[in-house]
VEXDREN-2710 file (C-alpha; in Angstrom, 1 decimal):
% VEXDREN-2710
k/r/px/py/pz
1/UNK/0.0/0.0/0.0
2/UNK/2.7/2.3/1.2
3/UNK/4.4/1.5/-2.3
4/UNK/1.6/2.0/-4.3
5/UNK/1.2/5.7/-2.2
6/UNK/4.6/6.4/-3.1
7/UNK/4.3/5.7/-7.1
8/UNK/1.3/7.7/-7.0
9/UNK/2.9/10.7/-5.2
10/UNK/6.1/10.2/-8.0
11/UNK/4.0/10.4/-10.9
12/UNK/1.5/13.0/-9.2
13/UNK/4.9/15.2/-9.3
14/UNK/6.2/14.4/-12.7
15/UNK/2.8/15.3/-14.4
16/UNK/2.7/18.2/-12.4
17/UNK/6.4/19.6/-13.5
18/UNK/5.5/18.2/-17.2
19/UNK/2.2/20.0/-17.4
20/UNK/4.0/23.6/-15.7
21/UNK/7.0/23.1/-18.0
22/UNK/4.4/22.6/-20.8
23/UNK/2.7/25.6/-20.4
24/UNK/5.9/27.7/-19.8
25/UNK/6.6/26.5/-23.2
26/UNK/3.3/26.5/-25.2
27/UNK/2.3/29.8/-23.7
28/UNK/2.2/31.6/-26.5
29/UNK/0.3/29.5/-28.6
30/UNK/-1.8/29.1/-26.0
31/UNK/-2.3/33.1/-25.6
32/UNK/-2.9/33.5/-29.4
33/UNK/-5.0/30.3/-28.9
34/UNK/-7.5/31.7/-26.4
35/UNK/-7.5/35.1/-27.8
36/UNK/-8.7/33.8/-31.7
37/UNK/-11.3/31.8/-29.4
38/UNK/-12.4/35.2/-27.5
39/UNK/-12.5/37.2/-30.8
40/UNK/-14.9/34.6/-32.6
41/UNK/-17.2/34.1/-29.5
42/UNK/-17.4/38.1/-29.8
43/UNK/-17.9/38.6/-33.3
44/UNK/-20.2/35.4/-32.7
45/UNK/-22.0/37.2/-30.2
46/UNK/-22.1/40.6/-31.7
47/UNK/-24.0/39.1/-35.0
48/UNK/-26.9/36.9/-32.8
49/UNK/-27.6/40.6/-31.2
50/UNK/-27.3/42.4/-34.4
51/UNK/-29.6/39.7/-36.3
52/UNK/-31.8/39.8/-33.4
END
């Protein structure tokens, strides 16, 4: 049990330091990512009220 606690907490850790060093990495892609997403949802937004 104790070993099994133990693997977990490891690969807890290494997912952890992957995921931070992925997004240290892929931030900017991510930015220009989220951004497009928030420009559509607008323009999306802005043409349901200007239809309505």
């Amino acid at each position: 049990m104790s070993q099994y606690g133990y693997e977990a907490v490891r690969q807890i850790r290494e997912e952890s330091s992957f995921s931070a060093a992925s997004i240290f990495k892929y931030g900017k892609r991510l930015r220009e990512t989220l951004s497009f997403n928030l420009s559509a949802f607008l323009f999306i937004l802005s043409f349901t009220f200007g239809a309505v």
